[in-house]
N, C-alpha and C positions, 0 to 999 in steps of 0.2 A: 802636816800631812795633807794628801788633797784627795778628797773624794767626790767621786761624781756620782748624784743620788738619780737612779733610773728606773721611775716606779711605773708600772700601771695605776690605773685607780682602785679602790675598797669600795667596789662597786656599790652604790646607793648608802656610802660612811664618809668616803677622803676623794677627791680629787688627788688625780698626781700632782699638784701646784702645793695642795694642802698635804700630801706627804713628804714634800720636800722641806716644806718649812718646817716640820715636827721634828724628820728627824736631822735639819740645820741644830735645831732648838736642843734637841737630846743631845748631839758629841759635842758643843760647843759647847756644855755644861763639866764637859771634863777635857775637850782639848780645847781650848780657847780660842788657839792661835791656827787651827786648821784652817784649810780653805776648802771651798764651796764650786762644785759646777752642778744648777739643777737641769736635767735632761727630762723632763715629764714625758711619757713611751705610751702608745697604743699599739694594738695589736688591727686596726684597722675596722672596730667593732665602734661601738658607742663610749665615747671618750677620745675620739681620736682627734675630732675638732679639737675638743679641748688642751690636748696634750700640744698641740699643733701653733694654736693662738698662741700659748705660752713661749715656745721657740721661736716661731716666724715672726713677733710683735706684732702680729696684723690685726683686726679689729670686727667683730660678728657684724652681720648685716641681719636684718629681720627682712623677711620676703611674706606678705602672704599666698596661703599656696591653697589646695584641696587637700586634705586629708586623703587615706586609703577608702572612707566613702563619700566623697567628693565633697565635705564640707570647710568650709576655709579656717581654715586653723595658722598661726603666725609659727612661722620654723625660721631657724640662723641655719648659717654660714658663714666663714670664715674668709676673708679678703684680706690680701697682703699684696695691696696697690704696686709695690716697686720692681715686686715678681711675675707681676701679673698670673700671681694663682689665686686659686682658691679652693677651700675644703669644703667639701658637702659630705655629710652621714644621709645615707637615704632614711635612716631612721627617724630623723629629724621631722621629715617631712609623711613617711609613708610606713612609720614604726606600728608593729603592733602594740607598745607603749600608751601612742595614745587612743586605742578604743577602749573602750570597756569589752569584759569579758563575755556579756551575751551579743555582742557588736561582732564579735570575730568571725571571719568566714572565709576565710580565701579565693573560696567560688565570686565571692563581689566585689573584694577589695582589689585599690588600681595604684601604682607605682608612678602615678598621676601625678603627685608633689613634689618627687624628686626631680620630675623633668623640666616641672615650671623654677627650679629651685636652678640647674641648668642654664634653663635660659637665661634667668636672674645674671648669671656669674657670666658669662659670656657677652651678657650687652652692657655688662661693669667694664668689658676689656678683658677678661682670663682671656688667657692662651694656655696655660695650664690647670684639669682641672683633677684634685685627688677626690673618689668616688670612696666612701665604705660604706660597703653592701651590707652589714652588719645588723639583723633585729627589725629585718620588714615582715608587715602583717599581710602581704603579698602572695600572688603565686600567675601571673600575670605574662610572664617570659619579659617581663619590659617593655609591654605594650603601652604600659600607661605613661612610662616616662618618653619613652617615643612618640607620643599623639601631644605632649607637650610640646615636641622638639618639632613638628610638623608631619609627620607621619601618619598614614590613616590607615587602616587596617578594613578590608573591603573581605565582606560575603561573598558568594556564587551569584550573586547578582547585585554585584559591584556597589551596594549600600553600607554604610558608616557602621563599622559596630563599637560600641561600648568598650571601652579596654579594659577589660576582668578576667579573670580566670575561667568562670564561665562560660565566655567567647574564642577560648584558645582554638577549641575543635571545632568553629566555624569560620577561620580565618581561611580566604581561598588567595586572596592576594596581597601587596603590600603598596599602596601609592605613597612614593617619597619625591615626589615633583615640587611640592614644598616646604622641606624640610628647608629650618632654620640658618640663614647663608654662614653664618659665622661658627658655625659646625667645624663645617669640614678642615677650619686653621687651627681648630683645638687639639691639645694631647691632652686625650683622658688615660687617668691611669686606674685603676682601681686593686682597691684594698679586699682581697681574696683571700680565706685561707681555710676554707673549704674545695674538697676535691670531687664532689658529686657530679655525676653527668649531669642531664639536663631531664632524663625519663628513664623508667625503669624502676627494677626494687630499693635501687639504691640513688635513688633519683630524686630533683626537689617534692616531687609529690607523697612519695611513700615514704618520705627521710620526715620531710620537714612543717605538710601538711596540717600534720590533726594536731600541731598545738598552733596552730594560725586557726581552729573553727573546724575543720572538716572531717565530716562526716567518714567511715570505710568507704561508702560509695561514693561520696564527692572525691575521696582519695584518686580510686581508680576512674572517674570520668575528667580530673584534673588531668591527670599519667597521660590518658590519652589523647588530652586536647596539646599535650607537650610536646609528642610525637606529632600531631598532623599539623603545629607550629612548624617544629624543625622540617618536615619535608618542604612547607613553606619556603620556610626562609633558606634551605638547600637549593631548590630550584629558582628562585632569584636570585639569590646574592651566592650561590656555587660556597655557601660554608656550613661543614656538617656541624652543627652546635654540638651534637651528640660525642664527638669526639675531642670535645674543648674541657679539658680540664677545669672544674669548677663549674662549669656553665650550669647547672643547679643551683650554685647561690643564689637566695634571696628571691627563691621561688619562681626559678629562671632569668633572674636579673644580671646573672653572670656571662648568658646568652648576650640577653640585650644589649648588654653593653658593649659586649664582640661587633655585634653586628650594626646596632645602630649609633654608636660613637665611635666604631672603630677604636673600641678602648684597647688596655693591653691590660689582664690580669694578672696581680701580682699580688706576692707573701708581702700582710699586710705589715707585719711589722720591720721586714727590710726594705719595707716603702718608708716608712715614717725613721728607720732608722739612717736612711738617704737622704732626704728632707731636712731629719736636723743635726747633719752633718757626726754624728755619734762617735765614729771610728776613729775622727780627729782629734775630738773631744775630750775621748778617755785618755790620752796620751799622757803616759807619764801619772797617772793616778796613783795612788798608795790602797784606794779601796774602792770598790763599785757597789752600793747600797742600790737594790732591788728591793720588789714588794708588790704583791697582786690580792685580792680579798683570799684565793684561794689556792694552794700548792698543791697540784695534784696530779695523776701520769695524765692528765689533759694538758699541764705543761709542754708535754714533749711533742704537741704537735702543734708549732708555729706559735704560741703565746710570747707573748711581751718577755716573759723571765730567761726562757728560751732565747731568745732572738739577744739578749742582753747578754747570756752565757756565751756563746759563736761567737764574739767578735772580741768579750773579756779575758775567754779561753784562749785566741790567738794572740794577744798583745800579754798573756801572762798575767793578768791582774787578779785577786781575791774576789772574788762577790759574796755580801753579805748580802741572805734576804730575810729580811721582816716581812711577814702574811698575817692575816686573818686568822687566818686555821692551814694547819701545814695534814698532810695526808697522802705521805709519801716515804718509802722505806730507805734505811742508810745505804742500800743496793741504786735505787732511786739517784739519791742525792749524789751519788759516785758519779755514777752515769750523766746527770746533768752538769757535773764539774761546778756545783756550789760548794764555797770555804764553810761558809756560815751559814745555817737555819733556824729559824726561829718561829713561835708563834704570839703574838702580841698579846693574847688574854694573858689577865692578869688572874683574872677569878672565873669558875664557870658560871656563865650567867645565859640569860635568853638571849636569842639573835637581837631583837631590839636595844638593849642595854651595850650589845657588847658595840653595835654598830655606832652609838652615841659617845661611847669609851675611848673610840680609835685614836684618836688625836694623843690624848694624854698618856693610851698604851703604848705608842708608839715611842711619845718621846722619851718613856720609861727603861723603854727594852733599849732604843738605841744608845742614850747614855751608859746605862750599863756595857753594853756593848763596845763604847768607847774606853770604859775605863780601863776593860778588860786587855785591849789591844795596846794601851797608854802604860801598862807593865811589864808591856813585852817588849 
């Protein structure tokens, strides 16, 4: 039998590298003679580097960069010399991961690391480069990854300002005179899967804000430094952010990237599912083994298990998925067209235990699982 294992990660338990091996480890304990395709899958979030290096065979680079408050902190990247791409997570570089929690502020933090992370990959040779916007401590509109790339962002009296969130509502102009040459040969693509404008209730400020640090009032003085951005960058560059799908990401990073990469936003996981050729892959499989830490109706918009279901559903194949914790009704499970569900606890325990468990629950449930399919 041949099964193609397509997992996400158990976020901060398994790497998807580390759940293909477990559940290799689990059917091969009752089908011997099975064969194996691992597909490691992100959703274009934090793990996607990773899921990426595993398919591409390319190799991380360490860049030092500035953090979201401009301290230099070492972030990877992913290089895959023969394609001339490379993966950048902005998180990497300008995550709220790495400040501490009385560090957070959005009003100060700058999207600074990912742009020198950027230039990194572009004076490597990229001519392609995959962006996920995924898990920034930002709200900046991509000011900061732009003043890496050469970009200055001028006051009412044409002085340098700071690229923060802070400074959105005194941005009067844009000098891009010299921006970075090797720019303009690049395809940025990026990893989207967020549909928020760029300002408004439903916007990166009032959505996404006050777990980045901000205050109600810093909320609404963000909102509106997003709005005197966009008319900014409407009256230069003639493109209304506010009507770009996603352009909210990553604290208007989804903008930025519109505008000053001339990226193209896209569903992160039919980026990644492009990338490593998935639809070819699965051909001809007997089973599709999925898995994400969490199954839940947050599935059904754009997540990895999703994206694995669309293309398993067309070609007819089974998907079995192994979770964390499943939190989804048999109405659910119809709807998303999973054969199999499952949840890998063995025992109820505390989340720490159970995240230390993963490996061994996993290989538990999937032999089982094997065996079960092996008397059918």
């Amino acid at each position: 039998m041949k099964f193609v294992i397509a997992p996400d990660k158990y976020k901060g338990s398994l790497t998807g590298s580390e759940f293909c091996k477990a559940v290799e480890t689990g059917i091969n304990k009752a089908l011997p003679n099975a064969e194996f395709v691992h597909i490691p899958l992100a959703d274009g979030g934090d793990g996607t580097m990773d899921a990426l290096l595993h398919s591409l065979q390319g190799e991380k680079v360490k860049v030092t960069v500035q953090n979201p408050l401009f301290k230099k902190v070492t972030a990877n990247y992913v290089w895959v010399k023969e394609k001339q791409l490379a993966v950048i997570e902005m998180a990497e570089a300008s995550g709220l991961s790495l400040l501490s929690s009385a560090d957070r502020n959005c009003m100060y933090t700058s999207s600074i690391g990912t742009g020198e992370l950027i230039v990194d990959a572009l004076e490597k040779g990229a001519k392609t480069i995959v962006l996920g916007i995924g898990g920034s401590a930002t709200n900046d509109g991509g000011m900061g990854m732009a003043t890496a790339l050469g970009y200055q962002f001028l006051d009412q009296n044409n002085q340098v300002l700071q690229p923060i969130g802070a400074n959105l509502n005194k941005v009067a102009s844009v000098d891009d005179t010299i921006v970075h040459p090797l720019l303009k040969a690049a395809n940025i693509k990026v990893a989207c899967d967020v549909k928020n404008p760029l300002y408004g209730k439903n916007g990166a400020a009032f959505i996404y804000a006050a777990q980045k640090g901000a205050s109600p009032s810093e909320i609404e003085t963000l909102d509106q430094g997003l709005q005197c951005f966009s008319k900014v960058l409407l009256n230069q560059y003639k493109i209304d952010c506010q009507q770009i799908e996603g352009a909210g990401a990553a604290g208007g990073m989804g903008a930025g990237a519109v505008v000053f990469l001339n990226g193209t936003l896209t569903s992160g996981i039919a980026l990644v599912k492009e990338i490593t050729n998935f639809e070819v892959l699965i051909k001809d499989a007997d089973w599709i083994i999925t898995g994400e830490g969490m199954l839940d109706n947050q599935t059904f918009s754009g997540k990895t298990i999703a994206g694995v279901l669309s293309t398993a559903n067309q070609q007819k194949i089974p998907v079995a998925a192994f979770c964390g914790s499943v939190a989804i009704t048999e109405a659910e499970q119809e709807q998303l067209g999973i054969t199999y569900v499952t949840a890998v606890l063995k025992n109820v325990v505390d989340m720490n235990t159970a995240m230390l468990t993963a490996y061994e629950n996993l290989v538990f449930s999937t032999y089982n699982f094997a065996k079960l399919i092996k008397r059918n």
